[in-house]
N, C-alpha and C positions, 0 to 999 in steps of 0.2 A: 667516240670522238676524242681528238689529242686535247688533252690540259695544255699543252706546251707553246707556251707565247713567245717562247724565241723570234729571232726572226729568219726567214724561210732559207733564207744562205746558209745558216750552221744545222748541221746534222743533231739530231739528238742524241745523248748518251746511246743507249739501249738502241738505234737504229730503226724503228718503228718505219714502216711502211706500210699507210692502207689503203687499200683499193675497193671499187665496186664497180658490180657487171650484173649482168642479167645472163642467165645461164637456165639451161633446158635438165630438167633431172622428173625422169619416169611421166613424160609427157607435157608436165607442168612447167611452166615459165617461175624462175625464182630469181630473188634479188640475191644479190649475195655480196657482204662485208667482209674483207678478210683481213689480219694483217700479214703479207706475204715475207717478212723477217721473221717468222716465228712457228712453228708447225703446230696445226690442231688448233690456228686461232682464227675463227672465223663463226658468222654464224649467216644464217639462209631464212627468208621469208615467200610463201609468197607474194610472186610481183602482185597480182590484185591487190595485197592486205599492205603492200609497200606506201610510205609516202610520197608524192609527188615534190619535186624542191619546192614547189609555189607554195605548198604545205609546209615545208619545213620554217620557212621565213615567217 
């Protein structure tokens, strides 16, 4: 999750971008966090073990 309370118009230093998707790897349905400005940064759950947003709130 971003610390950064700017507000949404200014870009951040460091560029950060993250994103999420559900994604299929070796049969299994997976959540997956990435931040796509950055290589090797991301990490994968399964979607079962994932939270729902109604959970996260």
């Amino acid at each position: 999750m971003s610390t950064d309370v700017r507000s949404v118009e200014q870009r951040s230093v460091d560029e950060r971008e993250v994103v999420a998707a559900v994604d299929e790897a070796d049969g299994t349905a997976r959540f997956v966090v990435a931040d796509i400005a950055r290589d090797e940064s991301w990490l994968s759950a399964p979607e079962s073990d994932a939270c729902s947003l109604d959970e996260w709130r």
